[in-house]
C-alpha positions in Angstrom: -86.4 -75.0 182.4 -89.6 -75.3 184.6 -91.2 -77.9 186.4 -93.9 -77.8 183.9 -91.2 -78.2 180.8 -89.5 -81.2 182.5 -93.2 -82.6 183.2 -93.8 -82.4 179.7 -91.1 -83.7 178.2 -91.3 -86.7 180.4 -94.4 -86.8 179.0 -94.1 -86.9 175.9 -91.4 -89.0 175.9 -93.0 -91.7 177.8 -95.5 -90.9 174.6 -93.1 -92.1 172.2 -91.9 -95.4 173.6 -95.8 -96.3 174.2 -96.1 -95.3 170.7 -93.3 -97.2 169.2 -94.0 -100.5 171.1 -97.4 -99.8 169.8 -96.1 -99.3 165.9 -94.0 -102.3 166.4 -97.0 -104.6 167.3 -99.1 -103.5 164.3 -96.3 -103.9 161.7 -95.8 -107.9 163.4 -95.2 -110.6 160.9 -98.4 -111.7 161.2 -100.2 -108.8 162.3 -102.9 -106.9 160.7 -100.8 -105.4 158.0 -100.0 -108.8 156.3 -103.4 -109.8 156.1 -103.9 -110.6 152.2 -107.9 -111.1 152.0 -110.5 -111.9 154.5 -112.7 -115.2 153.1 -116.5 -115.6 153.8 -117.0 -118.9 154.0 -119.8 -121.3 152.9 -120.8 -124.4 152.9 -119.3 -125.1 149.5 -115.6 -125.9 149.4 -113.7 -122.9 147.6 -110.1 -122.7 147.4 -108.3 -119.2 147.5 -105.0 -118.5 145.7 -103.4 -117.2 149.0 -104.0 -120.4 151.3 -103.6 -123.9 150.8 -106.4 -126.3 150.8 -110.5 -125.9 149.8 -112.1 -124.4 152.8 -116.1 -124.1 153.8 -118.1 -124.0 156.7 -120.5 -126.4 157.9 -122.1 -127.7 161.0 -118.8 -129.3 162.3 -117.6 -125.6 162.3 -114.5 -124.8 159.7 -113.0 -127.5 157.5 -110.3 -127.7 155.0 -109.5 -130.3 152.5 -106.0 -129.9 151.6 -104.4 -131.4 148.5 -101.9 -134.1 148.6 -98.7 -132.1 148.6 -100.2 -129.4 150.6 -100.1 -128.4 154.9 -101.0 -126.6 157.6 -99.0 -126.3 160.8 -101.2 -126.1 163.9 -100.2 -126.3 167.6 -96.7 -127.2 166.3 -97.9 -130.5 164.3 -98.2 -131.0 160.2 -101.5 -132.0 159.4 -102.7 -133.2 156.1 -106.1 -134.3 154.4 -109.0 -133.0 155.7 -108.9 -131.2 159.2 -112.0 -129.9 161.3 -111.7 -126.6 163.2 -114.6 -127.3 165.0 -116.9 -124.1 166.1 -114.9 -121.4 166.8 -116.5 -118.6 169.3 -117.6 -115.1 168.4 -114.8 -113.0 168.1 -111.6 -115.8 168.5 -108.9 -116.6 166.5 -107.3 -119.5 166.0 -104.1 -119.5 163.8 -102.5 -122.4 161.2 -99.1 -121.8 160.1 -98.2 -122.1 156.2 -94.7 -121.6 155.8 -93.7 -118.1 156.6 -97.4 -117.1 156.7 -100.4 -118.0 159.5 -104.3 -118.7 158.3 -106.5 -116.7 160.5 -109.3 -119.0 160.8 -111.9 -117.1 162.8 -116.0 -116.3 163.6 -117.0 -112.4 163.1 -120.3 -111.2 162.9 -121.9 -114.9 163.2 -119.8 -116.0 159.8 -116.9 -118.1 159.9 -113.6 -116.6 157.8 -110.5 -117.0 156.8 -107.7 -114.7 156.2 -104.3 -115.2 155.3 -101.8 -113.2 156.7 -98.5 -112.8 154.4 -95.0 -111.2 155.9 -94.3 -110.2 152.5 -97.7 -108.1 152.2 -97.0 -104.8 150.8 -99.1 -102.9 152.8 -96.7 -104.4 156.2 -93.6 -104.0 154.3 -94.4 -100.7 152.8 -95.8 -99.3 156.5 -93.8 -96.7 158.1 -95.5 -94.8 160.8 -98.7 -93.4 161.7 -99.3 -90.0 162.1 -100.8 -88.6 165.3 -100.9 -85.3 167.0 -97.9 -84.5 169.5 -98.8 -85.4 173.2 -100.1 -82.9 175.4 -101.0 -83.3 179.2 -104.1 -81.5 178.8 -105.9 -84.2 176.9 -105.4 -86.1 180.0 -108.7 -86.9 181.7 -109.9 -87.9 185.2 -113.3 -89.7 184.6 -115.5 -91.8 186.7 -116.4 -95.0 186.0 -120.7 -95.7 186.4 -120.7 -99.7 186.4 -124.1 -100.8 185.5 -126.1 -103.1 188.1 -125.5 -106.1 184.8 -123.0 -106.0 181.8 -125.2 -104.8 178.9 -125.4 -106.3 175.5 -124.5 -103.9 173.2 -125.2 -103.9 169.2 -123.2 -102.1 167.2 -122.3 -101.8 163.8 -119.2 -102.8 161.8 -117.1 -101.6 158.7 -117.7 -104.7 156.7 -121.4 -104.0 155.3 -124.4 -105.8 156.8 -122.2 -107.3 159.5 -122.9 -106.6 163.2 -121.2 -106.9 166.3 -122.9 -107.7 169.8 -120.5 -106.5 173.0 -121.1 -106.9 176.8 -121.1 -103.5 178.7 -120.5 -103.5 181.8 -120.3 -99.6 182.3 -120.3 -95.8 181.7 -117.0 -93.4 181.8 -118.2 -90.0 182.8 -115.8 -87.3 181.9 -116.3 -84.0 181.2 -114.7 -81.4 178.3 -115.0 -78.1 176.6 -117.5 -77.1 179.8 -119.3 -80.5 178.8 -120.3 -83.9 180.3 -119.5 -86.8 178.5 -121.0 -90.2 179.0 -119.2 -92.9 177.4 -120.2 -96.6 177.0 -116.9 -98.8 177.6 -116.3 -102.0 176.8 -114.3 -104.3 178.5 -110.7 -103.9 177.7 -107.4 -106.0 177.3 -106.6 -106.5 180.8 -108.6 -107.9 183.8 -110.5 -105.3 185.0 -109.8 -102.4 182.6 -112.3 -100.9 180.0 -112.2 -100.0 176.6 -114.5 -97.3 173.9 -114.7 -96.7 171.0 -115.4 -93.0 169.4 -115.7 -90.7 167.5 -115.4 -86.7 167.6 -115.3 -83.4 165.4 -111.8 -84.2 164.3 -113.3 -87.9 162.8 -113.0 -87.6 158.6 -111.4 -84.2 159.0 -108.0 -85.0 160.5 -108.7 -88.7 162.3 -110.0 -92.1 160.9 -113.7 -91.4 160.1 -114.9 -94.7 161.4 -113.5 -94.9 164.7 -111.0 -94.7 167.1 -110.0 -96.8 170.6 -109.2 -96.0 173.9 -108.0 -97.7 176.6 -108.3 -97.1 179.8 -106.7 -99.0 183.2 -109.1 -100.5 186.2 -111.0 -98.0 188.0 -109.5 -97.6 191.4 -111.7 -98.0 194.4 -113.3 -94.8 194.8 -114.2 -95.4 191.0 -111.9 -92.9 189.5 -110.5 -93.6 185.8 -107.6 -91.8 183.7 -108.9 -91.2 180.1 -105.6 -90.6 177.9 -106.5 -89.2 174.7 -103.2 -89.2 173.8 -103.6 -93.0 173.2 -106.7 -93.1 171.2 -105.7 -95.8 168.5 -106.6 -96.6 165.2 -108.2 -100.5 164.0 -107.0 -102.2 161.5 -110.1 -100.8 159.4 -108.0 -97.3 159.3 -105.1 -99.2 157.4 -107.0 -101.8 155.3 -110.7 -102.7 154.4 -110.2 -106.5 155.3 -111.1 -105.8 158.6 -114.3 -106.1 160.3 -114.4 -103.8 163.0 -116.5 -102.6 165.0 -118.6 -98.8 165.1 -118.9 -96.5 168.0 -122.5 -97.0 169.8 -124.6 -93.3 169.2 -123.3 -92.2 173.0 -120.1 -92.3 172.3 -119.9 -89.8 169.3 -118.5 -86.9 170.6 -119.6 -83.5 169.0 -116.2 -81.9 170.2 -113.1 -81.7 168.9 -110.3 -84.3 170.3 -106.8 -82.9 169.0 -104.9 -85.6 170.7 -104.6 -89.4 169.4 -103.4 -91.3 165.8 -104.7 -89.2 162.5 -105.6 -90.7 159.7 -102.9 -93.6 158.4 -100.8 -92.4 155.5 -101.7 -95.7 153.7 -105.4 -93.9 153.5 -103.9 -90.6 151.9 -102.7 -89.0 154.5 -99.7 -87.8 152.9 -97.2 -85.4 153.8 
């Protein structure tokens, strides 16, 4: 066995436990995959037949009026009656239990919703991997991150119809591929410091997720210098269930090459085996 065979398979088998931990986190309790609706909410009180209580949205932010009998479990204490959310930031979460299942009580888009998230969802309990291609070193990237002199804000478009998304920028990843250079605008990602974009390439509604895919990608270092592992590009939850309201790759980042590396299209979306 070569060097370059034992590099590999180290390689890919770092792949797979990144992969896994990843699998594990999507098919959570309460993750994505238990999510049984996703509630616009208005000023008038509606109740929903997966959540307790009549819920609307107002200028005190989210309220629910729950029914004698009925309760929500939030920060660790019962409440009952009526209970004010208060205004709840673009893009946050906050989370009510309800016995073995969590309200997502949250803003997206400028609109307040709700969804419930179920353990018992089919679509969680069903889930049993996602396909992707098999890693490969090649689609491993050096890039260089081109910081702009301010963060940018960015509108882009979403899933959920008419709904759109505003993002701060604060940069470019230059790469380059297939003889090409590739600018891509990047977001800022999980961790302090680190980036994240969202794209699309020729492989997008052929073999990938049509909508969109995500990368992560670590802190530049200090010459500037980022690591761009296709081999991580992830599906949202829009590739496993339309009660998501993700967001859609600004026109820069649509790639008209082909990235063969990454998660394909969910088998909940049909494809099958």
């Amino acid at each position: 066995m070569t060097v370059q065979d034992i590099d590999r398979v180290s390689f890919a088998k770092e792949w797979e436990r990144w992969h896994r931990a990843h699998e594990q986190a999507l098919a959570d309790p309460h993750g994505f995959l238990a999510i049984t609706s996703l509630r616009w909410l208005s000023p008038e009180p509606t109740r929903f037949e997966d959540a307790p209580g009549a819920w609307s949205s107002g200028p005190e932010g989210v309220l629910v009026e729950l029914a004698d009998g009925e309760e929500l479990t939030i920060d660790g204490t019962a409440v009952h009656g009526r209970y004010a959310f208060g205004a709840i930031a673009e893009r946050a979460s906050v989370y009510a239990g309800y016995g073995d299942a969590v309200i997502e009580i949250a803003k997206r888009g400028g609109h307040d919703i709700v969804r419930p998230r179920h353990p018992g969802n089919p679509l969680r309990t069903d889930f049993a991997h996602t396909p992707a291609y098999a890693p490969d070193p090649r689609w491993v990237r050096t890039g260089r991150y081109l910081p702009f002199d301010e963060p940018r804000a960015i509108t882009v478009g979403a899933v959920a119809e008419g709904l759109e998304h505003v993002y701060d920028a604060p940069g470019q990843v230059e790469f380059e591929l297939a003889g090409e250079t590739f600018r891509l605008t990047a977001f800022n990602g999980k961790r302090p410091g680190s980036l994240m974009v969202l794209l699309t390439d020729a492989t997008s509604g052929v073999t990938t997720y049509a909508a969109n895919r995500s990368l992560q990608i670590d802190a530049p270092d200090e010459a500037g210098r980022v690591t761009l592992d296709f081999n991580r590009a992830t599906n949202l939850p829009c590739a496993y269930t339309d009660l998501a309201t993700c967001p859609l790759p600004p026109t820069e980042n649509r790639l008209p090459v082909a990235i063969e590396a990454g998660e394909k299209i969910p088998l909940e979306r049909g494809d099958r085996p």
